[in-house]
C-alpha positions as CSV (number, residue, x, y, z in Angstrom):
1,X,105.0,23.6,97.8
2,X,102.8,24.7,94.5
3,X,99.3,25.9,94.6
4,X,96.1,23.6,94.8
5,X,95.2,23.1,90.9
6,X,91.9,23.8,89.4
7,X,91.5,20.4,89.4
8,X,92.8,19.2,92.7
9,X,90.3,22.4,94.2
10,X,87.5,20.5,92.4
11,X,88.4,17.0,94.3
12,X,88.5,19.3,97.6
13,X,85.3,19.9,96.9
14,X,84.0,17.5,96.6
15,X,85.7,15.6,99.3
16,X,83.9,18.5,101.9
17,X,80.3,18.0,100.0
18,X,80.3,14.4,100.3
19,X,81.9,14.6,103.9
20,X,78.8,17.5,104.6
21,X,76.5,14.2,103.7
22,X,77.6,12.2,106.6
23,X,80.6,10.2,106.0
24,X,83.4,10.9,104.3
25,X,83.5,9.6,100.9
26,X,84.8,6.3,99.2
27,X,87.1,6.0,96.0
28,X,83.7,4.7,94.2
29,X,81.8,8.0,95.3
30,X,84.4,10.6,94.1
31,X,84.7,8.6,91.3
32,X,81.4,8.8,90.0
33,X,81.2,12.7,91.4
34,X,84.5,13.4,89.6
35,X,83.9,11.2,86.5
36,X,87.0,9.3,86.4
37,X,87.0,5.5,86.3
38,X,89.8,4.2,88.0
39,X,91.1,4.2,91.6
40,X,94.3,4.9,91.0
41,X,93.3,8.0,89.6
42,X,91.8,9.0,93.4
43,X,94.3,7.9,95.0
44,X,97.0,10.2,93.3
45,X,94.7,13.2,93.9
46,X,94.3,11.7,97.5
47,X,98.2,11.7,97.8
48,X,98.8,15.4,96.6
49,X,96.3,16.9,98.5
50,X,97.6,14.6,101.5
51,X,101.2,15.7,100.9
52,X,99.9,19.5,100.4
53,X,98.4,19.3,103.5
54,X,94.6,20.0,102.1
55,X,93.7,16.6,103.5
56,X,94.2,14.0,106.5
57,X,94.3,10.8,105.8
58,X,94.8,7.3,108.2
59,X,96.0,4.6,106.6
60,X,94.2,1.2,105.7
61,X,91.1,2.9,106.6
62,X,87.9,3.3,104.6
63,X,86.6,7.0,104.6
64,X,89.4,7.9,106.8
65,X,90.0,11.4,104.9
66,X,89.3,14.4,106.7
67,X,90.0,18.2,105.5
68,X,92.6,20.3,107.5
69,X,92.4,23.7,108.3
70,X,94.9,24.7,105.1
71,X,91.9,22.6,103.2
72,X,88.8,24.4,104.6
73,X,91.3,27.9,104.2
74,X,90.6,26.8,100.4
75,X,87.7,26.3,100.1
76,X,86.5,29.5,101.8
77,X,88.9,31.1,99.2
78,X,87.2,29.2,96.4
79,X,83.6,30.4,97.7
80,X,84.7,33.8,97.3
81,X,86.4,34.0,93.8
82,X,84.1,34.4,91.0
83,X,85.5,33.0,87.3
84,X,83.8,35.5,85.3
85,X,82.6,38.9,85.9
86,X,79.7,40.4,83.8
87,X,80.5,42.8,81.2
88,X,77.1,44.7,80.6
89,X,77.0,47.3,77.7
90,X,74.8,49.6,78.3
91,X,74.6,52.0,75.4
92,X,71.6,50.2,74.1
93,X,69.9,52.1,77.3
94,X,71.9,54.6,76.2
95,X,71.2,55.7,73.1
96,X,66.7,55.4,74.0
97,X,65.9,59.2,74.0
98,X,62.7,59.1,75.6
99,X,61.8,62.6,76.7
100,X,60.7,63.2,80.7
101,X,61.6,59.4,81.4
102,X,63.4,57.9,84.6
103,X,64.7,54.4,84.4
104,X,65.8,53.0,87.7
105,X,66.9,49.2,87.3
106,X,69.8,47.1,89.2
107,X,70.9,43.9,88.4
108,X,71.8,41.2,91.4
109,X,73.8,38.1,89.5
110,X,74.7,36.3,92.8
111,X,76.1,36.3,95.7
112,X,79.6,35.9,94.3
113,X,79.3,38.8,92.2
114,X,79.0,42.5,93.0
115,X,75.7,44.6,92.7
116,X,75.3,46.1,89.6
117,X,73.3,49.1,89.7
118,X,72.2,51.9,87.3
119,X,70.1,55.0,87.1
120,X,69.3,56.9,84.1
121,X,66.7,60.3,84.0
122,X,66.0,61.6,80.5
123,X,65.7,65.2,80.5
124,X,63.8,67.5,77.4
């Protein structure tokens, strides 16, 4: 079966944050959360994530959706990817010539993204 969409990850989501709340959630709460304004809409991302086997769902049951263990393998996967990655240009440091000076800086972006770290020592 395809890969989870970008969209379809995003209604994974927040199916486990409104599930981390207390309940699972209702059509009207992931509709608000997702924007959309119509059930049907829900209830085709409830079916492909169902029939993807992201999601467990009873039948004729309110908040009767639980995430499976393929679901909560995705969202750990989603926790770890970052969409961008930083690209610093440094030659503005660079190109300072600043006689006897040290310049020790790092850069933490978040927990997602990797340290950046740099050390420069200007020399006569």
């Amino acid at each position: 079966m395809k890969q989870i969409t970008k969209r379809q990850r995003e209604v994974l989501m927040e199916i486990y944050n409104l599930t981390q709340q207390g309940l699972p959630p209702t059509f009207a709460e992931l509709r608000k959360k997702l924007g959309v304004s119509s059930n049907q809409t829900i209830k085709d991302f409830i079916n492909i994530l169902s029939a993807k086997e992201y999601i467990r769902q009873e039948s004729n049951k309110a908040r009767a959706i639980s995430i499976s263990d393929k679901g909560f393998e995705e969202i750990n996967n989603a926790n770890k990817k970052t969409e961008f990655a930083p690209n610093i240009d440094l030659s503005a440091v660079l190109s300072i010539s600043t006689p006897n000076q040290n310049i020790n800086n790092s850069a933490n972006f978040s927990d997602n993204i990797q340290e950046v770290s740099y050390n420069i020592k200007f020399n006569n």
